[in-house]
N, C-alpha and C positions, 0 to 999 in steps of 0.2 A: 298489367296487361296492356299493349300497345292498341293504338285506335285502328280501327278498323283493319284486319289481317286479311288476307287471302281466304276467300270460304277455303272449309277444309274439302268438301267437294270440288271443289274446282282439283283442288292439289293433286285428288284421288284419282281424278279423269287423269290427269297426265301424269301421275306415276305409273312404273313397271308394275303389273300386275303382280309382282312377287313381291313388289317395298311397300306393299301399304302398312301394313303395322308401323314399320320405320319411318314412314311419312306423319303417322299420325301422332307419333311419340314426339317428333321433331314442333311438329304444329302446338301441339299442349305445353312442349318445355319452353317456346318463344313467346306464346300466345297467353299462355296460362300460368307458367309460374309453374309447371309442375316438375318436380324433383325425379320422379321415376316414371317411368309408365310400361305397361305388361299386357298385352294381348295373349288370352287364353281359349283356344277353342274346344269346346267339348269333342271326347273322343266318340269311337263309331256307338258303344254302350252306352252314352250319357251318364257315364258313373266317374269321370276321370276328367279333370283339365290340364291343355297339355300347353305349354308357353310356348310363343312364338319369337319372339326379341333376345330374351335370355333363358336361363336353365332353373331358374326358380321354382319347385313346385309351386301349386295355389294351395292357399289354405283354407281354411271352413268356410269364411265369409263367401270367397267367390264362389264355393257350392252350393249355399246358400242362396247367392244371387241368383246362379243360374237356374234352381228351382222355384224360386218365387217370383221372378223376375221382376223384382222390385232395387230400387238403389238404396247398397249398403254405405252409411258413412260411421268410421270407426275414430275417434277421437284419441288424440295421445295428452299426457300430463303435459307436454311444451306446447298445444297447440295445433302440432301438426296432424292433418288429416290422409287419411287413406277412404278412396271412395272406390268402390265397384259398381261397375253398369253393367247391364246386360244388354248384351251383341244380338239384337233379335230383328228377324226381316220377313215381314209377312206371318208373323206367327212362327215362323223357325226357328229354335233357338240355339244358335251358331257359338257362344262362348258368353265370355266376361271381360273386359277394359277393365283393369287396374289402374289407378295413378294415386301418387303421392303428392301435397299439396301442402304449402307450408299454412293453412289456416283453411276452416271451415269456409267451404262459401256459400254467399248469399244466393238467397233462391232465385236471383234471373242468372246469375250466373253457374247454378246447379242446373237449371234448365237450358244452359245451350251446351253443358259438359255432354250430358242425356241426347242434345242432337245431335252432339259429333258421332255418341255412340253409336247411331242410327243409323249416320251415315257411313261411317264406316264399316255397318253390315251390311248393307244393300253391297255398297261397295267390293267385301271379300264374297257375299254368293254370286255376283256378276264375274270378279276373277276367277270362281273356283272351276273354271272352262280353261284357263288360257296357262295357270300354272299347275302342279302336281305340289307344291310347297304344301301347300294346307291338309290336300287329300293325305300328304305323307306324316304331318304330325298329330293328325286323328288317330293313328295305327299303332296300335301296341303290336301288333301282327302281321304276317305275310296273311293275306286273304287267299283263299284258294280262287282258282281259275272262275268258278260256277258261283262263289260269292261276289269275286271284282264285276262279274255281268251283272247280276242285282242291285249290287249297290247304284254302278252307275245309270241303272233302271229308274232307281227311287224318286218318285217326284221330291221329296224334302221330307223330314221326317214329324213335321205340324204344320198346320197351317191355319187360319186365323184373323176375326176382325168381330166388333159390336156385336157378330149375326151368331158365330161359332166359332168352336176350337174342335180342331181335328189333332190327332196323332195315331203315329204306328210307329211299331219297334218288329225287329226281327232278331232271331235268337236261333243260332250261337251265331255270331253278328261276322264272325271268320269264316266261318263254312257252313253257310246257307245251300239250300239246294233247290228246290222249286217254288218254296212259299215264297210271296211277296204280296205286295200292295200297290194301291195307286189312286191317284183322286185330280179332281181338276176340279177348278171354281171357274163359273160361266156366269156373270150376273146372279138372278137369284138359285141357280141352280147347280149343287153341289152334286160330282159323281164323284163314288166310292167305289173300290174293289176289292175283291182279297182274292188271290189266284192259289193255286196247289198244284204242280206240276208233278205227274207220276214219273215215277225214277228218283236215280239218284245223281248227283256231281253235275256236268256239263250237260247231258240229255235233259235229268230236268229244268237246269238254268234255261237252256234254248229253248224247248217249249213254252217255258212262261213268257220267255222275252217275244217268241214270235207272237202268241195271243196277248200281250198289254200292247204289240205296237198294231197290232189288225185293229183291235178297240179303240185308240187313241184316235187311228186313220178313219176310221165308221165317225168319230165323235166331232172329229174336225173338222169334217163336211157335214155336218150338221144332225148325225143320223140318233136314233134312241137308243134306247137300251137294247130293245130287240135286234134291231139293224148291228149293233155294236157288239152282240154275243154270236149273232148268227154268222158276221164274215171271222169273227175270231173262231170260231170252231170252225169253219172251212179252209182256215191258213193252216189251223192243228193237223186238220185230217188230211189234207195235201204236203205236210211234210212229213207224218208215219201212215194215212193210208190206217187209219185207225188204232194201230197196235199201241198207240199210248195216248191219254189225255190230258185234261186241266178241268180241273174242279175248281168253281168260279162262282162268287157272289158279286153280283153286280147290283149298285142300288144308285138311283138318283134322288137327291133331294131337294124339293124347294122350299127355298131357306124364310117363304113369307108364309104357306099355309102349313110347312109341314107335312105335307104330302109324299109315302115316299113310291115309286115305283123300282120292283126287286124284278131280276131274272135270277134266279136259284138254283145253279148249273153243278151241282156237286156238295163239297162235303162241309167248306165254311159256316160256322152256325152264327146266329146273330140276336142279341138280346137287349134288353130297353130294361136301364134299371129308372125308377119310378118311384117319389116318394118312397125309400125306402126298402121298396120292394122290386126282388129282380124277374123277370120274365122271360121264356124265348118269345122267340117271332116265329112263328107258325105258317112257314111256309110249303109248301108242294115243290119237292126238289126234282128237276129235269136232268136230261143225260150232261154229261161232264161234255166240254167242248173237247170236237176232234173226236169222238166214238163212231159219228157215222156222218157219212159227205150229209150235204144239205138237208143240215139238223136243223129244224124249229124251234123258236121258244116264243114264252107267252108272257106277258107282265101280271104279276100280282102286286099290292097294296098297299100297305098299311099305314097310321098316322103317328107323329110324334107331335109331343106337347110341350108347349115352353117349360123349358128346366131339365127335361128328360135326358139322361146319358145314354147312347147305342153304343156298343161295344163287337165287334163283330174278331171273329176267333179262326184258325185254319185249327184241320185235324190235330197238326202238332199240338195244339193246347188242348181242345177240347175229348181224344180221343186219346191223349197220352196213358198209358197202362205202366209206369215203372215199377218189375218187379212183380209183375203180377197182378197191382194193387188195383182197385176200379178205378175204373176212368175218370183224370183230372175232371172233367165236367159235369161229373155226375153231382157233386157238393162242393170239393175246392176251390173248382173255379167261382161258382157263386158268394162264397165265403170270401174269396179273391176280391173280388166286385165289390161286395159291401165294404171292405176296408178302405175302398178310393171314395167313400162318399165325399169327405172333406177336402179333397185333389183333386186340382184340374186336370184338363185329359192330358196332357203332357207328362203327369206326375202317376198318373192311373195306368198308364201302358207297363210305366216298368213296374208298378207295386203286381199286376195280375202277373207279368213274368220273372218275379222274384219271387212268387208265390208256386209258378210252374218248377221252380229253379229248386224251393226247398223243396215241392214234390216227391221230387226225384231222389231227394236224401243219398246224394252222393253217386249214386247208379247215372251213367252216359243217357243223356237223351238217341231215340231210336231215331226221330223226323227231328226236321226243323221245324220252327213255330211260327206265327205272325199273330198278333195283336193290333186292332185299330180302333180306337175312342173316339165319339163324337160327342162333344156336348152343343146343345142347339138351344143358344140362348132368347133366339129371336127378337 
């Protein structure tokens, strides 16, 4: 390893937003000693990693990593190591770094391996504005028109630090239709969504997109939760004039008491599992945003307790009937929920919609779905 190299940040600010992998691969093989290197970014499902440098599939380990988000090192009989990192920025988890390395290394030098990796996630969610390189090898798919608007809706798909871990997942991740999510961290105060836009393809995409950007605008100048559902139902209802809404859970939380304050505008259901035991949240549901011009809503309350997971659902999961059969929510979904005890919310979003997924025992989903986990570690 040569004395003192060029930080790899420094390299990252003035590369082409499309060459960072190739920059960083360059930096490890002069820097490091390493033999190979592989940037892998998780696709839109989180079930698949897809290489960016070469054509390599990944193998179990980097799955491995990217669900436990812990560093894997694999030992060969001559010595030589393969190590995976995970590519994680702010609680999002963006992929896995692969490299080849011709011997283990020692722990200060496995701990600046670990910050390159760091940096070079902050790094590709800053480029992922300026190229389509990344957005395009996430994609097993052409997205439909009312999905490419969601997606590029999505705040991130976790997010995360000492206080909590958030996530959401959407399902069927190619042709989404109105469900979605959305959340912002403000100091101690965590806002959550989960939206449901009636209709179907582009109607419901553009309703949802209008009421998460009126909420964003209400939240940016500093306004609550009320302020925040109240101009989003008047953007709803001044662009159908009522004939169609958005069913909306909106919650704030503060991340020191626990505190949460809910406006409850429709069909999203939302529940607190607990020592074991799962529970809804027992809320008084108001009209869906966009029903009727200047619609009011009221705040209700309730508290979370350190350790507690909330887990909030759109109709597609909780109201799902395939087949006939009762409604995912009625037991499956609960059953769903107890299986994530031992998974973080990252890991818990896809187990309750891989649980939605065998529901359906092969029968097409009717809605699309949305799932969001919060564990609130305080």
């Amino acid at each position: 390893m040569s004395d003192q190299p060029v930080p790899l940040g420094v390299l990252l600010r003035a590369a082409p937003p499309d060459r960072l992998p190739e920059v960083t691969a360059e930096h490890l093989r002069r820097h490091f000693a390493a033999e190979a290197s592989e940037v892998f970014l998780a696709d839109l499902t989180l079930t698949r990693l897809c290489p960016l440098i070469g054509s390599d599939a990944s193998d179990p380990a980097a799955m491995r990593c990217l669900g436990s988000q812990q560093v894997a090192v694999e030992l060969s009989a001559g010595g030589a190591t393969r190590m995976h990192l995970p590519l994680n920025s702010w609680g999002e988890r963006l992929g896995v770094l692969r490299l080849d390395l011709p011997a283990r290394p020692e722990p200060e030098l496995a701990e600046q391996l670990a910050a390159i990796a760091d940096e070079l996630a902050i790094a590709l969610r800053a480029a992922d504005t300026s190229t389509d390189r990344y957005r395009r090898a996430q994609r097993q798919a052409r997205l439909t028109m009312a999905a490419e608007l969601q997606w590029e809706l999505l705040p991130g798909r976790s997010l995360g630090d000492e206080r909590f871990l958030v996530a959401g997942q959407l399902q069927p991740a190619y042709d989404v239709h109105g469900d979605h999510f959305d959340w912002a961290l403000d100091g101690d105060r965590l806002t959550i969504t989960v939206l449901n836009g009636s209709g179907d393809g582009m109607e419901a995409a553009l309703l949802t997109t209008v009421a998460v950007n009126a909420m964003r605008n209400a939240r940016r100048c500093g306004a609550d939760v009320v302020e925040q559902a109240e101009l989003a139902s008047d953007a709803v209802h001044a662009l159908r004039g009522g004939a169609e809404h958005v069913a909306t859970l909106l919650l704030e939380i503060d991340l020191v008491s626990g505190q949460v304050a809910a406006v409850d505008a429709g069909s999203p259901r939302c529940m607190i599992a607990r020592q074991g035991e799962v529970e809804p949240v027992a809320l008084e549901q108001q009209l869906p945003f966009g029903m009727f011009a200047e619609a009011h809503y009221e705040i209700q309350r309730f508290r979370l307790e350190p350790g507690d997971r909330m887990l909030v659902v759109s109709d597609g999961v909780h109201a799902a009937v395939p087949g006939g059969r009762s409604p995912f929510g009625e037991s499956a979904l609960l059953n769903a929920i107890r299986r994530t005890r031992l998974q973080p919310a990252t890991e818990a979003v896809g187990t309750v919609m891989r649980g939605l997924h065998d529901y359906h025992a092969g029968i097409d989903p009717e809605d699309d779905a949305v799932t969001v986990c919060l564990d609130w570690r305080r």
